[in-house]
Backbone as numpy.savetxt, mean C-alpha at the origin, in Angstrom:
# Nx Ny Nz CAx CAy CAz Cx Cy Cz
-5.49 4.98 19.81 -4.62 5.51 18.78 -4.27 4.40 17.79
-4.77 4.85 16.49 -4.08 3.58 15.53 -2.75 3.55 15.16
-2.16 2.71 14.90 -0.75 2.73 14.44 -1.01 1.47 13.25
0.16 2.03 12.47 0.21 1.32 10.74 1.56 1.17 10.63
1.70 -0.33 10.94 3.13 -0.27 10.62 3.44 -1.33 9.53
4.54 -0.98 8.56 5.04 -1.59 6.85 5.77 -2.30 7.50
5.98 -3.53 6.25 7.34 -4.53 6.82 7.26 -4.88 4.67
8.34 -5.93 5.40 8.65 -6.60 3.50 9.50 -5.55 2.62
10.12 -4.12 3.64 10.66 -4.07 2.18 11.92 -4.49 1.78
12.82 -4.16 0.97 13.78 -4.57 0.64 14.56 -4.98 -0.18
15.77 -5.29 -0.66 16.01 -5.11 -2.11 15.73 -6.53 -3.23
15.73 -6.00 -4.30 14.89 -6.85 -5.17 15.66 -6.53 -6.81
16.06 -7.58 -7.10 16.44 -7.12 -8.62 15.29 -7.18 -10.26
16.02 -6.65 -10.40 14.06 -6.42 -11.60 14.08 -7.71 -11.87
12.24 -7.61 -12.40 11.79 -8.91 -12.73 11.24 -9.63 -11.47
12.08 -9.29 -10.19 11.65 -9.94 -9.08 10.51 -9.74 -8.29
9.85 -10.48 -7.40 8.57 -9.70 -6.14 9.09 -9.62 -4.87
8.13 -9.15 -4.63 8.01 -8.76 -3.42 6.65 -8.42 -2.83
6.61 -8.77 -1.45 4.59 -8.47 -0.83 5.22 -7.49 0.37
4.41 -6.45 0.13 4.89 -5.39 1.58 3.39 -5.67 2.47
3.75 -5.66 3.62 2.40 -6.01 4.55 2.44 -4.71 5.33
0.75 -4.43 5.72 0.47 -3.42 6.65 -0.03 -3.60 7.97
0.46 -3.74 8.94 -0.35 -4.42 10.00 -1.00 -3.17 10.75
-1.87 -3.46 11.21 -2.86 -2.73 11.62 -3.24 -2.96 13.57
-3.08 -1.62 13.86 -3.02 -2.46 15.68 -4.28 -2.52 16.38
-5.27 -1.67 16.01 -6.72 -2.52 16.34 -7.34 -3.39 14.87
-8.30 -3.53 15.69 -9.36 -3.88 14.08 -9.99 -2.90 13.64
-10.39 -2.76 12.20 -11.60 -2.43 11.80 -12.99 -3.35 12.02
-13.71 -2.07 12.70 -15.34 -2.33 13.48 -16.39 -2.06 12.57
-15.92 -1.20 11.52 -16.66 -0.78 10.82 -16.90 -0.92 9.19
-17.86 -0.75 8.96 -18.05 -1.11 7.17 -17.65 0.03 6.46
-17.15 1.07 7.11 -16.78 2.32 5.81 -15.26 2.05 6.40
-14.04 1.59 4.86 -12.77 1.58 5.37 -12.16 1.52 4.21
-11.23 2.19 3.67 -10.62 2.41 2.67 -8.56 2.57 3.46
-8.07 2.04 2.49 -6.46 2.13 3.25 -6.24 1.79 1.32
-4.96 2.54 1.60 -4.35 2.81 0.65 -2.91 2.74 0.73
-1.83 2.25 -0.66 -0.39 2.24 -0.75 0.42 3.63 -1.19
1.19 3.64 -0.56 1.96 5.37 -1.29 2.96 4.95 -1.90
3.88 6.26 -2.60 5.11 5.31 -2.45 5.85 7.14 -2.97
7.14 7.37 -2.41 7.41 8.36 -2.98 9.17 7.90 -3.02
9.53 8.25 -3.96 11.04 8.06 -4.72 11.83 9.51 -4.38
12.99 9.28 -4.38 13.63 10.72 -3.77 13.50 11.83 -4.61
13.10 12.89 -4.87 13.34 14.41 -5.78 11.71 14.13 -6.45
10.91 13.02 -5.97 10.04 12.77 -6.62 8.56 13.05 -5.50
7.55 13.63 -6.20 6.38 13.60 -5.29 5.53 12.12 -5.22
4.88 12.26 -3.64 4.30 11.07 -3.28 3.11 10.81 -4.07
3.20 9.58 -4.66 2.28 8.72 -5.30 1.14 8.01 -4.52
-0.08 7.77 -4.68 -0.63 7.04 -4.60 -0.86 5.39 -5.71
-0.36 4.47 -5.67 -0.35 3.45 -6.41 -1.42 2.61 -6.11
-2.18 2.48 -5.06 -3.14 1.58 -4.91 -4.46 1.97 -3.84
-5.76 1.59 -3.79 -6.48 1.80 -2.78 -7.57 0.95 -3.16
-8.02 0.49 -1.79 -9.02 -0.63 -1.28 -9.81 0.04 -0.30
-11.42 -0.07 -0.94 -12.63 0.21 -0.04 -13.78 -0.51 0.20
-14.36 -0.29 1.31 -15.70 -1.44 1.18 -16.47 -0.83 0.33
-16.63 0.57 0.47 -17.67 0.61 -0.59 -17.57 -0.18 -2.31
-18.37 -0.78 -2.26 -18.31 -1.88 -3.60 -17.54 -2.57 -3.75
-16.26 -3.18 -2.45 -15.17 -3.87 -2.77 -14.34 -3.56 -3.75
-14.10 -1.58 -4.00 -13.55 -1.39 -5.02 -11.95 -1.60 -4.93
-10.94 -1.82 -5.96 -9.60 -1.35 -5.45 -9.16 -1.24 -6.65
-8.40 0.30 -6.34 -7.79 1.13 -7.92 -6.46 1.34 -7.99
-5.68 1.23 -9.04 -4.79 1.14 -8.98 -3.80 2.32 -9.93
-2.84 2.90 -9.48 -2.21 3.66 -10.52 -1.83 3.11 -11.66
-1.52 3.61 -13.07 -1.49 3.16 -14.29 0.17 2.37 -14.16
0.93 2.97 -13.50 2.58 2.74 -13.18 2.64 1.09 -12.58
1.36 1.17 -12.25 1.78 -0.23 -10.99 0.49 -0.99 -11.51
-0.69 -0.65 -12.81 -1.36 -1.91 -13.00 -1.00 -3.08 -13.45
-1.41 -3.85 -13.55 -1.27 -5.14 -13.96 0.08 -6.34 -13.09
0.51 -5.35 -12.18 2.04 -5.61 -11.72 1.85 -6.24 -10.28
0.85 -4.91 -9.36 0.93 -4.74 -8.26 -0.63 -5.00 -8.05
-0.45 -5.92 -6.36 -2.21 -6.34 -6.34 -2.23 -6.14 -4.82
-3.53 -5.87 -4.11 -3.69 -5.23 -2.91 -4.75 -6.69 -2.32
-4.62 -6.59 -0.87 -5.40 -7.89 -0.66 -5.53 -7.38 1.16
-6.44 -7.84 1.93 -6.47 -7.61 3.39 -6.54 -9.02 3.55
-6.51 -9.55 5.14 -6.66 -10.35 5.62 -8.29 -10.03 6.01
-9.26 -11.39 6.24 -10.20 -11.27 6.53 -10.90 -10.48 7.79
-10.09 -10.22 9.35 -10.31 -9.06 9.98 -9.74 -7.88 9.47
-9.24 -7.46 8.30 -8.44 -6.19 7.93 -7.44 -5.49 9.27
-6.85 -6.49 9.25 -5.78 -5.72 10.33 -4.60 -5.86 9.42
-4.86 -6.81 8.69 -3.35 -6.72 7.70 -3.37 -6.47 6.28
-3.28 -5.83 5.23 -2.98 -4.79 4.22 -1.33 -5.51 3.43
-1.86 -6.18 2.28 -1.17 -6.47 1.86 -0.76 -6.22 0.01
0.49 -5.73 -0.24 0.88 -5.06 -1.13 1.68 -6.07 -1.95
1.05 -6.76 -2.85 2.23 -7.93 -4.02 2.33 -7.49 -4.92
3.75 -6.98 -4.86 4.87 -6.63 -6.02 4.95 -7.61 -7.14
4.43 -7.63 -8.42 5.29 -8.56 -9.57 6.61 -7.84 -10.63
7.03 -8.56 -11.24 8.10 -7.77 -12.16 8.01 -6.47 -11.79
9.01 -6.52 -10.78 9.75 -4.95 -9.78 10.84 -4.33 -11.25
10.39 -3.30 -11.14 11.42 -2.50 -12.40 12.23 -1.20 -11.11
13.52 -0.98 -11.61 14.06 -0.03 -10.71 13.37 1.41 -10.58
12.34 1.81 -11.67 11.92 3.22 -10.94 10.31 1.99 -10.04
10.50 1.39 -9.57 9.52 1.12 -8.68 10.42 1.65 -7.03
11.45 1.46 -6.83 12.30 2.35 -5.84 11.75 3.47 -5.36
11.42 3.20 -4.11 11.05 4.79 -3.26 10.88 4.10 -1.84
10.88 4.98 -1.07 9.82 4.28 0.63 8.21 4.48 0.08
7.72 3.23 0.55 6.35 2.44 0.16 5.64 2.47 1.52
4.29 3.72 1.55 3.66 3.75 3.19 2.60 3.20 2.56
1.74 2.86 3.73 -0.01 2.47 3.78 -0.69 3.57 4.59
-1.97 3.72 4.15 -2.73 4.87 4.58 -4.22 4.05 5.07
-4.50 4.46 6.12 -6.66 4.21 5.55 -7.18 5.30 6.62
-8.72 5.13 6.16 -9.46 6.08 7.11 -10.62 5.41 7.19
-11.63 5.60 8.04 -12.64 4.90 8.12 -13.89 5.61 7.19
-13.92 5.16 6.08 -14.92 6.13 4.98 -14.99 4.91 4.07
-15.83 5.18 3.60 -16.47 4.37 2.48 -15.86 4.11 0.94
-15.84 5.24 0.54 -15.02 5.25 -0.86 -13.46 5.85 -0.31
-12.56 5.64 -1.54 -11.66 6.53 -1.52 -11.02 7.33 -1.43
-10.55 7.95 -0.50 -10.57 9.50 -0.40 -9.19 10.11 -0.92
-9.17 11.25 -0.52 -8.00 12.28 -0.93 -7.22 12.21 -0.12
-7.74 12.14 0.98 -6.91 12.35 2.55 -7.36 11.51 3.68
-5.96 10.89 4.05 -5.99 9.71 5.11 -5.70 9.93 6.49
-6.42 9.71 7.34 -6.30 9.44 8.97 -4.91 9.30 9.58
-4.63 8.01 9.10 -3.55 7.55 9.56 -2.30 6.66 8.44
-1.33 7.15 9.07 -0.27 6.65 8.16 0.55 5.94 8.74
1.77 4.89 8.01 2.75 4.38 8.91 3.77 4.74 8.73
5.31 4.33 9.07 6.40 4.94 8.80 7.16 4.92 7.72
6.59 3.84 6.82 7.25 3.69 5.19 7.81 2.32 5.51
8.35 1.79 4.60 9.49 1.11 4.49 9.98 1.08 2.50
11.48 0.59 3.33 12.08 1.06 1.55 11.98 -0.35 0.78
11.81 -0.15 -0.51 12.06 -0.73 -1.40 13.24 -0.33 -2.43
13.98 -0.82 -2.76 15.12 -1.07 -3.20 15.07 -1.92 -4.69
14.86 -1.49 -6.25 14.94 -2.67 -7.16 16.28 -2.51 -7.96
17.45 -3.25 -8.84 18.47 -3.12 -9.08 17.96 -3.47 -10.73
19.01 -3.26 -11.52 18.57 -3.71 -13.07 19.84 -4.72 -12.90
């Protein structure tokens, strides 16, 4: 059974960073693996802001969070890492990680973790 569990979040006043990490409790064995960042804000539907795949070493990013927010694994991909730059307060929501073992990107993920919040202040 995989488990995905978030850490790093927490409050942050704009302008500030933050890196949310995904740890991962086995490894990935395999060359098709895509994991992805969510993030959903209260009264608000869940976002996808980021995703990383082997296929082509692609990783895409929502328009809200380009240039800001950068996605990175550790070299066994057990860890999934999310760096926050200039945090603005609608960046605020609980922030999950997703992946599945597939190649490109998908719509729909395997496994998820429990969130953790992010918090930004003006």
């Amino acid at each position: 059974q995989v488990q995905l569990v978030e850490s790093g979040g927490g409050s942050a006043q704009a302008g500030e960073s933050l890196t949310l990490s995904c740890a991962r409790s086995t490894p990935v064995t395999v060359d098709r693996y895509a994991v992805a960042w969510f993030r959903q804000a209260p009264g608000k539907e869940r976002e996808r802001i980021s995703c990383l795949s082997t296929g082509g070493g692609r990783k895409r990013y929502a328009d809200s969070v380009t240039g800001r927010f950068t996605t990175f694994t550790d070299s066994a991909k057990m860890t999934v890492y999310l760096r926050m730059d200039n945090l603005q307060p609608d960046d605020t929501a609980v922030y999950y990680c997703a992946d599945r073992h597939i190649r490109y990107c998908p719509s729909e993920f395997d496994h998820w973790g429990q969130g953790t919040q992010v918090t930004v202040s003006s």
